[in-house]
C-alpha positions in Angstrom: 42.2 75.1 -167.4 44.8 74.8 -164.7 42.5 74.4 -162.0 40.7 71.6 -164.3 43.9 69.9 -164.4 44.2 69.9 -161.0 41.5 68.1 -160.1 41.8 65.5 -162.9 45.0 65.1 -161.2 43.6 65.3 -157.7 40.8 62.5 -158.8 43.7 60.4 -160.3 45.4 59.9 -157.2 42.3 59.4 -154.9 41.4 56.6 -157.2 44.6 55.4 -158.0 45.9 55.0 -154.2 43.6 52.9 -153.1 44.0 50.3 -155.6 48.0 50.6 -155.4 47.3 49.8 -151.3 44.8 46.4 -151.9 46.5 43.8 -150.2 45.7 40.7 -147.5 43.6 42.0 -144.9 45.5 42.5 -141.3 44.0 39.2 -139.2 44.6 38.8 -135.8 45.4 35.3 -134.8 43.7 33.9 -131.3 47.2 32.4 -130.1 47.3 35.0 -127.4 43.6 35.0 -126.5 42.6 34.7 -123.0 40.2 32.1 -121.8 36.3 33.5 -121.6 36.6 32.5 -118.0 39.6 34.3 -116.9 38.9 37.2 -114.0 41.6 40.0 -114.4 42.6 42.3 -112.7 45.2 45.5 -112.8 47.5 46.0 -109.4 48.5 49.3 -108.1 49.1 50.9 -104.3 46.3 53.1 -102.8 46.5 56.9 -103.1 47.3 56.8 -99.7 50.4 55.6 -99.9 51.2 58.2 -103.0 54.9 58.9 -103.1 55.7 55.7 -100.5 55.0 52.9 -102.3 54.2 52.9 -106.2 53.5 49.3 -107.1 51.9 48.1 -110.1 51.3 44.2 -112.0 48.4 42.4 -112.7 47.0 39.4 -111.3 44.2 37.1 -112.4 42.2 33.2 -111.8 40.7 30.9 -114.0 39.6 27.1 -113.6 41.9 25.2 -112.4 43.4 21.9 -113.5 41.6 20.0 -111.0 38.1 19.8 -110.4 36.5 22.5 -107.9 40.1 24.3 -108.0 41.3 28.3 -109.1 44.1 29.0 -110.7 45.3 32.4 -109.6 48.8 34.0 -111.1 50.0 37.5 -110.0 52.8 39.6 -110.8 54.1 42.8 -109.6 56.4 45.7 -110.1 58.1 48.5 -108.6 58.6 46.9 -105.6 61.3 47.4 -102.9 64.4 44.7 -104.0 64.4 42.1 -101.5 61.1 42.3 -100.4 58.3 39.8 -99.4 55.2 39.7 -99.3 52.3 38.2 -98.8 49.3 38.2 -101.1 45.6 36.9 -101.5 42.5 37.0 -103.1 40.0 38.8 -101.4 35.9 38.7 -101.2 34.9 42.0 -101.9 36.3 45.1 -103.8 39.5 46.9 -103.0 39.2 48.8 -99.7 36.1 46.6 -98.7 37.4 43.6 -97.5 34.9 40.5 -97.1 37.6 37.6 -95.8 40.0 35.5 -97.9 38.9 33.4 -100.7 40.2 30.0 -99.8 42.9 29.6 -97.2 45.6 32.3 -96.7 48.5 29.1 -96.7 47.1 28.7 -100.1 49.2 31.5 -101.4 53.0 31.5 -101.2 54.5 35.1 -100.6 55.6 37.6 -103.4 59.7 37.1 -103.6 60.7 40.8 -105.0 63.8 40.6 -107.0 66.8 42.9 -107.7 64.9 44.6 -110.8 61.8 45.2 -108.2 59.7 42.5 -109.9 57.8 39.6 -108.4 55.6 36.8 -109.5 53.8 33.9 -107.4 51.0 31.3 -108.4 48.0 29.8 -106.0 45.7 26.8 -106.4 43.0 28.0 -104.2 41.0 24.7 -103.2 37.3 26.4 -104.4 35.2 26.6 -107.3 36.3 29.8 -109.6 33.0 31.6 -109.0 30.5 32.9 -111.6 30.1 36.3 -110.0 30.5 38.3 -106.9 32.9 40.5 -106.2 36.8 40.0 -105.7 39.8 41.3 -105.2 43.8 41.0 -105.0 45.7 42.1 -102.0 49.4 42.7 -101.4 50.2 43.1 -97.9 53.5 44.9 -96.6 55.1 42.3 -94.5 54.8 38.9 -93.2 54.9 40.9 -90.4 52.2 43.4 -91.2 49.4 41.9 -93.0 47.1 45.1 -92.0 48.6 47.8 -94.4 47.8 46.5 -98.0 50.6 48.1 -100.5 48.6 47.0 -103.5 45.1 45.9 -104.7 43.1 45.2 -107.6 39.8 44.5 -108.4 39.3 41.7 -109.9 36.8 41.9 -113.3 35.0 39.2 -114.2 34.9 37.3 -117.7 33.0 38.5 -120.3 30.2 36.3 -121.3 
C-alpha cells in the first residue's frame, strides 16, 4: 500500500512539474549575429614560443564599405604593455606563409596598452575573397617582422 502511494505520488509530480514550468519559449534574438560573410579567426602565439610569449585575441574581414575593399578588425591580449606591433593578413595558413594580402602599409601597427590589450582596423584595397586560405600574423617588432608572436587561421563563412 505504501509503495502504491508512492508512486501515485511519484506520477503526481512527474506530471504535475512540467505543467507548473510551461512558460514563453527562450528565443534568441539575431542582434548579435555575425554577417554570413565574415572570415574569423582565433589569435594565439606558436608552441614555440610556450612560456615567452602567451598572446591571445581574435581577428576577422568582411566586405568592406567600398566596393572591391576588406574590412579587417583584430584584437589582442596578453601582450607586453607598451608594445607595438605590426600585423597582416596573410595568404596561406599559419606557419605557411604565401605573401601579404593587400599592401603591408595597409595595416597600422598593434598599440599594446597598460592592461596588455590591443586593437587595430585595416581596409585592405582587394576583393574579400570567396575561398582560399588565410591567415593573421602578429609580428614582434617593427623591427623584426621575421619572428611572428601570434597567428590565426582565418575560417571562412559559412554558406
Amino acid at each position: 500500500m505504501i509503495m502504491n502511494m508512492r508512486r501515485a505520488a511519484a506520477l503526481t509530480a512527474i506530471t504535475l512539474v512540467p505543467a507548473c514550468s510551461i512558460g514563453q519559449a527562450v528565443q534568441m534574438g539575431d542582434s548579435g549575429a555575425l554577417p554570413s560573410s565574415r572570415w574569423q579567426a582565433a589569435m594565439s602565439s606558436p608552441p614555440s614560443l610556450d612560456g615567452a610569449v602567451e598572446m591571445a585575441g581574435m581577428a576577422w574581414m568582411a566586405n568592406g564599405e567600398q566596393a572591391n575593399t576588406t574590412r579587417i578588425e583584430i584584437e589582442i591580449e596578453n601582450a607586453a604593455p607598451g608594445g607595438e606591433h605590426p600585423w597582416e593578413v596573410r595568404q596561406g595558413r599559419c606557419g605557411s606563409d604565401r605573401g601579404p594580402f593587400g599592401s603591408s602599409g595597409d595595416y597600422e601597427p598593434l598599440e599594446v596598452g597598460g592592461d596588455g590589450r590591443a586593437t587595430a582596423s585595416a581596409t585592405v584595397q582587394q576583393v574579400l575573397p570567396s575561398s582560399g586560405d588565410y591567415s593573421v600574423s602578429v609580428f614582434a617588432a617593427p623591427t623584426n617582422r621575421d619572428l611572428v608572436v601570434a597567428c590565426g587561421n582565418l575560417a571562412p563563412p559559412i554558406a
